[in-house]
Steps between C-alpha positions, in 0.01 A plus 500: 500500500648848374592689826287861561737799412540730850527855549610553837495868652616654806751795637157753534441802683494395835777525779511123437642545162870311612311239622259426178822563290720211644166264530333576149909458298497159688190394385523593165879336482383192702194458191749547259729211611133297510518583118198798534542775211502812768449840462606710774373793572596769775310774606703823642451716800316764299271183377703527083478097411847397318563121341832400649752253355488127493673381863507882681526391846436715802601425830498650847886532630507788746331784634705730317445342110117391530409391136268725314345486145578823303382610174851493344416063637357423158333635207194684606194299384123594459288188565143468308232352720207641317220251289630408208883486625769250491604410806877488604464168666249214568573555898587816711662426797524845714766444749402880706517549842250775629331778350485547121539137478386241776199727597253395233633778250644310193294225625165691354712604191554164425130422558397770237714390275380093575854376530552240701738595790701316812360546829230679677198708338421832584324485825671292668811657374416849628333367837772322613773767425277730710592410904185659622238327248676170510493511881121593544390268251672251673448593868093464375572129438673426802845440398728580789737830471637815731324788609548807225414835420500719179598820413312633183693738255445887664451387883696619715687216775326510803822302681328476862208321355658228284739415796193489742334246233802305417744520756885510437691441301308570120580361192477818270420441131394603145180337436576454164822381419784179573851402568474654857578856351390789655393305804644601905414338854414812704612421900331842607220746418779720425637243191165510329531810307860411357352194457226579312654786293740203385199281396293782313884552241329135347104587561306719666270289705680358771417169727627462872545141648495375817861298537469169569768392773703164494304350168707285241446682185423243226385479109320280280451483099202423337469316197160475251521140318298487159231360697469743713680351835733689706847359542628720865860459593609358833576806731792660474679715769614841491844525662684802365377819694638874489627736706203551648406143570252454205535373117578847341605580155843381584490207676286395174709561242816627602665363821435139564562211192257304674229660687287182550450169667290338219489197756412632851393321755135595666261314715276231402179612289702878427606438168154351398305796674736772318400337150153502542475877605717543176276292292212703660629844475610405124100378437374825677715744300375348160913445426604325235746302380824578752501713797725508835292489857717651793411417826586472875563213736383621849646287765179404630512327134257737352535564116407900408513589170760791454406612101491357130736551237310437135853501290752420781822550437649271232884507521610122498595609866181632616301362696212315333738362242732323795182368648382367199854385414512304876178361336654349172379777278792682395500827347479456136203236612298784653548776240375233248220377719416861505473579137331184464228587711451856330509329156231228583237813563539633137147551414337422790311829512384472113379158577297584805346756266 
């Protein structure tokens, strides 16, 4: 059977750009060594779309050289989505990371144009990049998460209040965006401000989160199987932490080789309980296709979800690709699985019409 020809995009025009960069060149490069005609396409900063060369590879090395796709990347290229258009590829695999991208943005362009695309659809796209939406919806169905607060675009931080709700310290973050960027733990009323001012440089709406103390931080993929099954990763465990005692932008990609135990050991029944809140959460969001659940282990052996990740990071050293790895998928199995997935819904919607 003739393979579907890819385009893969990412970069964008989100403070996540490094990260899409060094995920969406590996997936395109992995397909390629799979023997998938790819076109890659980046998208800059100021949102100009540019068709790079065959193997450009973008990686994350240091703080100080964070990879970025520029303009001068490739040969600037206007893509046709209209009726009546050719299409670049059979399958567009948008490897984004937060707005512009993984919020249900391209995902609605690619509706209108009816092209059949990896990963979420629009609403569940845009609700679960949104911290405050996700969390209500979910709180309403009884899935187990911290205490929060939101501060809407305009209002002014009432610091007194969200301690006396919360309690210290706060997890202080961009509702809308990834990677841990832009995101503080306040100890005092007097840290909020800083700490929001830093959160509203990535988006304007801010959420506050109670801390939880002594939790094991841990992560699960999800995986959609043509027949609609969910394949969820065993647990992993978050080991690297910051400065600051918490899984920051550095200890992510910069400072530790190997920031996870992909084979920790928990208490009876813990593993089994953390994959059914992820199967549930995945179900409740309407997600499709891949996403990454985040949760914490209380000690009392409580699971609470932490948030969902739609297009997790896809480095071969990220997260859901280990996990899935640890699980005998490797990472050109998962990209594929992927694009198959996307390719087996080509005219689904004219069908049901």
């Amino acid at each position: 059977m003739t393979k579907p020809t890819v385009a893969v995009f990412f970069g964008g025009r989100s403070v996540e750009q490094p990260v899409s960069a060094a995920s969406g060149s590996g997936v395109a490069n992995a397909l390629r060594e799979r023997g998938f005609d790819v076109t890659a396409i980046g998208i800059t900063r100021a949102g100009e779309w540019v068709e790079l060369p065959s193997g450009a590879a973008f990686a994350i090395d240091s703080a100080d050289a964070l990879p970025e796709v520029t303009a001068d990347a490739g040969k600037s290229v206007a893509i046709d989505l209209g009726p009546g258009s050719r299409p670049i590829a059979d399958v567009y695999f948008p490897v984004l990371h937060g707005p512009y991208g993984e919020d249900g943005t391209i995902q609605g362009l690619f509706e209108m144009a009816d092209v059949p695309y990896v990963g979420s659809g629009v609403l569940s796209s845009s609700l679960s990049m949104d911290k405050e939406f996700s969390k209500r919806l979910l709180a309403a169905e009884g899935v187990p998460q911290g205490a929060f607060a939101v501060l809407k675009p305009g209002e002014e931080l009432d610091a007194d209040a969200v301690v006396e709700q919360l309690g210290l310290p706060i997890f202080v973050k961009p509702a809308r965006a990834g990677s841990s960027l832009g995101i503080s733990r306040a100890k005092s009323a007097d840290e909020l401000a800083a700490a929001v001012a830093k959160a509203r440089e990535v988006d304007e709406k801010v959420v506050f989160e109670a801390a939880f103390m002594d939790v094991r931080e841990i992560e699960m993929g999800v995986l959609e199987t043509l027949d609609g099954d969910l394949e969820i990763t065993f647990p992993l465990e978050v080991l690297a932490m910051g400065e600051d005692g918490w899984f920051d932008f550095d200890a992510k990609y910069l400072d530790n080789p190997e920031p996870f135990n992909l084979h920790p050991d928990y208490p009876e029944g813990v593993a089994e309980r953390a994959q059914d809140l992820a199967r549930k959460v995945f179900r409740l969001l309407d997600c499709r296709d891949l996403a990454r659940v985040d949760c914490f282990l209380a000690p009392d052996g409580t699971v609470y979800l932490n948030e969902v990740n739609t297009m997790p990071g896809l480095t071969p050293m990220s997260g859901v690709p280990q996990a899935f790895a640890a699980a005998g998928v490797s990472y050109g199995d998962l990209v594929e699985r992927l694009v198959t997935l996307a390719a087996a819904r080509v005219g689904d919607r004219k069908d049901a019409a």
